[in-house]
N, C-alpha and C positions, 0 to 999 in steps of 0.2 A: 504494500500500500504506500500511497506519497503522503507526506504532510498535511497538506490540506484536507483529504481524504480522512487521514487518523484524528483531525481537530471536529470533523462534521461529526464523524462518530461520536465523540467523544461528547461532545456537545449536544446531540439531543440525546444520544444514552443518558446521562446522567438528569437532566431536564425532565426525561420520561419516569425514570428512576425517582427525583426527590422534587422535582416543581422549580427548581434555580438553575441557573445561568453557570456556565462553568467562568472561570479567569483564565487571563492566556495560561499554559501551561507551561513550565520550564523548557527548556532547550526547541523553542520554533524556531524555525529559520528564521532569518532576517528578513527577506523580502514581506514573509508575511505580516511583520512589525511594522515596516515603514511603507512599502506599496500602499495603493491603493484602487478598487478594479470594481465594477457590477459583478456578483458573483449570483450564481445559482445552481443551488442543492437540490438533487434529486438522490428520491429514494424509492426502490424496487419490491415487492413481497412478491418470489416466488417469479419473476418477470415480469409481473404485471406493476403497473407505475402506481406508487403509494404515496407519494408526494412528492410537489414539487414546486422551489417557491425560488424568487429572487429578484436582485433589484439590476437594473440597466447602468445605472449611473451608482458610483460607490454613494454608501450614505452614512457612513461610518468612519474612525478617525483611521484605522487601519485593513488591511484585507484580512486577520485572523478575527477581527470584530463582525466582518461581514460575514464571513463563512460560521461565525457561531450565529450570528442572530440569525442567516437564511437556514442553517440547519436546522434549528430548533424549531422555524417557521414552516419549514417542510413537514417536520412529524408530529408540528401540534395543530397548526394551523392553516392549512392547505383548504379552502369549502370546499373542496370535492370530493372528502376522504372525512373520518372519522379520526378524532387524532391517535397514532401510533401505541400501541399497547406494550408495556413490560415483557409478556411473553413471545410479542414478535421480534423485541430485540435482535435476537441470535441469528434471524433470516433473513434482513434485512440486505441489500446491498447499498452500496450509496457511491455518486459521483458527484464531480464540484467540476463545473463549470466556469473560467476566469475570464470574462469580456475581454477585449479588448475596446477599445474607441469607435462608437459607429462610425460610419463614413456614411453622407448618402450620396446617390445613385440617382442615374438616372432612369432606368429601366429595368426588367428581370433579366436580361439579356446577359445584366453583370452580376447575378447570382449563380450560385452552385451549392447543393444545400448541403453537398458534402465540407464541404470547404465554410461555406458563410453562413450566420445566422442573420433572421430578416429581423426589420422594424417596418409595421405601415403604420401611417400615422395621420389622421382628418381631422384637424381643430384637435382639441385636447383628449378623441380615444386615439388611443395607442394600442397594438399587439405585437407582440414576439415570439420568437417560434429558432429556437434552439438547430445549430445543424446537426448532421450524423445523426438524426434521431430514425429507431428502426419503424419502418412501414413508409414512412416520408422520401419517396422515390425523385419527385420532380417540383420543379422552381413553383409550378402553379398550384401544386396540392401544396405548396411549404408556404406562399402568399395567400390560399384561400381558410389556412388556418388561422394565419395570424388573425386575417379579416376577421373572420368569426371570432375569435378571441376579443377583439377591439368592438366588436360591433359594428363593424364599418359591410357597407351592403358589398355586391361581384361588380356591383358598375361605379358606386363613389372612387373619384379620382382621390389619390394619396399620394405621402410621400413616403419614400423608400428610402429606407438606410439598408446596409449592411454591418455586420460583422465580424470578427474570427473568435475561437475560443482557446482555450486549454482546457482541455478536459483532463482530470486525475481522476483514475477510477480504483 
């Protein structure tokens, strides 16, 4: 496992386990102390996606700050999911996702959902939509999610960003 990966864990385990927040732990890398990046936690039961929460733009003084509060936001606080239970602990899997800077775009011409993740964006809803993700084949099922996500209709005009990640799995 990487760093960031054993901070997620560790961080809603114990959250699950007693209702508090964990503090950084001894020996994090450096970069997680002073970077700063939108991250997003995801968590797995069984393959099937059990949370998954995060922010675009950092909103925390550091990135081991953000990967503890999206962790925790994943397995307590996800609406789409019931929050995380003690005994699922052990079967969990989890990745952490590290934004980079959107960029935007002009067109879908310049995505690839392998490689980027989208932003559209109409007045103030937004949706995002993670790359590498599995089932998610092509640029327009990877734009018509985000849509739906945002609530933006198949014909309102948007704007596009892109992305890249690091994924720690």
């Amino acid at each position: 496992m990487s760093a960031p990966v054993d901070l997620a864990r560790a961080s809603y385990e114990h959250y699950v386990r007693t209702g508090r927040m964990i503090s950084h732990p001894e020996g994090l890398p450096e970069d997680l102390l002073t970077r700063r990046a939108g991250v997003f936690v995801t968590l797995h039961l069984q393959d099937r996606l059990r949370g998954c929460i995060g922010t675009i733009s950092p909103t925390a003084p550091c990135l081991a700050d953000e990967i503890i509060r999206n962790a925790v936001s994943a397995a307590t606080r996800d609406p789409r999911f019931d929050p995380v239970e003690e005994d699922e602990l052990p079967l969990i899997q989890c990745s952490v996702d590290v934004l980079e800077e959107p960029e935007t775009i002009v067109g879908t011409h310049q995505l690839d959902v392998q490689r980027y993740g989208v932003i559209v964006s109409r007045g103030s809803r937004r949706g995002l939509l993670l790359p590498m993700l599995e089932g998610v084949d092509t640029v327009e099922e990877q734009v018509a999610i985000a849509r739906r996500k945002a609530g933006i209709g198949p014909q309102e005009p948007v704007t596009l960003q892109r992305f890249r990640v690091t994924r720690y799995t």
